[in-house]
C-alpha positions in Angstrom: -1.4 -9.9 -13.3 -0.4 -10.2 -10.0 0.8 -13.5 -8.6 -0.9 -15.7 -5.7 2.3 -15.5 -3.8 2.2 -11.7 -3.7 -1.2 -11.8 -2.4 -0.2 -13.9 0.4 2.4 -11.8 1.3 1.8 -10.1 5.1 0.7 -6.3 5.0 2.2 -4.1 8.0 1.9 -0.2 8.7 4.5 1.2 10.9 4.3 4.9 11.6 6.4 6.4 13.8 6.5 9.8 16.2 9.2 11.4 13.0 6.5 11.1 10.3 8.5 8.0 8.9 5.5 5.3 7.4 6.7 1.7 7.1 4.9 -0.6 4.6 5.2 -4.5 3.8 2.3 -6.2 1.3 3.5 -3.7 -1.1 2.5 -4.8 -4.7 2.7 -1.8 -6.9 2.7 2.1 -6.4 -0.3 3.7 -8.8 0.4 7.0 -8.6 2.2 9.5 -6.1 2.4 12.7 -5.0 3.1 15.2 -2.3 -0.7 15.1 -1.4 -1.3 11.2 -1.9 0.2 8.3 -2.4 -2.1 5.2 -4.0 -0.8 2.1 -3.6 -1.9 -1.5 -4.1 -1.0 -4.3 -1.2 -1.5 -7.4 -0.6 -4.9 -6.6 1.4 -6.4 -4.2 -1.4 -6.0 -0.5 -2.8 -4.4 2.1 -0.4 -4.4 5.9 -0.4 -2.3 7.6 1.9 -3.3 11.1 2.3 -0.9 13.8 3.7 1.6 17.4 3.0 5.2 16.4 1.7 5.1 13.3 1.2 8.0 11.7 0.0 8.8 8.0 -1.2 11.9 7.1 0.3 12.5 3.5 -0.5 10.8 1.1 -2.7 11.6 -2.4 -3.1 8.6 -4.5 -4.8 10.6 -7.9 -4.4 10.5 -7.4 -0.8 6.6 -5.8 -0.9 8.2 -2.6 1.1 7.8 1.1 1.1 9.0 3.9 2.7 7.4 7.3 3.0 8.8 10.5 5.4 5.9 13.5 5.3 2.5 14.5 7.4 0.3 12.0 7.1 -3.1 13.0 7.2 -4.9 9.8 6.7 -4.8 6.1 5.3 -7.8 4.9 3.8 -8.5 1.5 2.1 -11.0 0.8 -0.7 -13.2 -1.4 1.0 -14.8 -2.4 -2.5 -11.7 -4.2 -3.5 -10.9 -5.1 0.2 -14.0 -7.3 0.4 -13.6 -9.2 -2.7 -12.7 -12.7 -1.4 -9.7 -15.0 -2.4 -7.7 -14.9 -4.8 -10.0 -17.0 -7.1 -12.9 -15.1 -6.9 -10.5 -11.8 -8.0 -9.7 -13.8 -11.5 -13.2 -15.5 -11.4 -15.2 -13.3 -9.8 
């Protein structure tokens, strides 16, 4: 279960021009791929969708991730974005 600090913690995207994507509000990597990478932040579910992607630093403690690749697009589940607090998560 994750932890009420973790879902406080501040969510950032940083892409730059050399295909290098910056992540903070990183809580857990689901699944990845060259195609997609799913991820969970601290603002809901994440897929980023793209050719050659490549994870190049994790750190959970810190909430960061690192991918180098094409990205295509970054999508958000809205279902689990729109969920409320933390509270209504565990009691909802």
């Amino acid at each position: 279960m994750v932890n009420e600090e973790k879902m406080r913690m501040p969510h950032t995207l940083n892409l730059d021009n050399d295909g290098n994507l910056k992540l903070t509000g990183v809580i857990d990597v689901t699944n990845f791929d060259e195609n997609i990478v799913s991820l969970e932040t601290s603002r809901g579910m994440l897929s980023v969708k793209g050719e050659n992607l490549h994870v190049e630093g994790l750190s959970l403690e810190r909430g960061e991730l690192t991918l180098t690749g094409t990205v295509n697009a970054m999508e958000y589940d809205d279902n689990l974005m729109n969920r409320g607090g933390i509270f209504a998560r565990l009691f909802g």
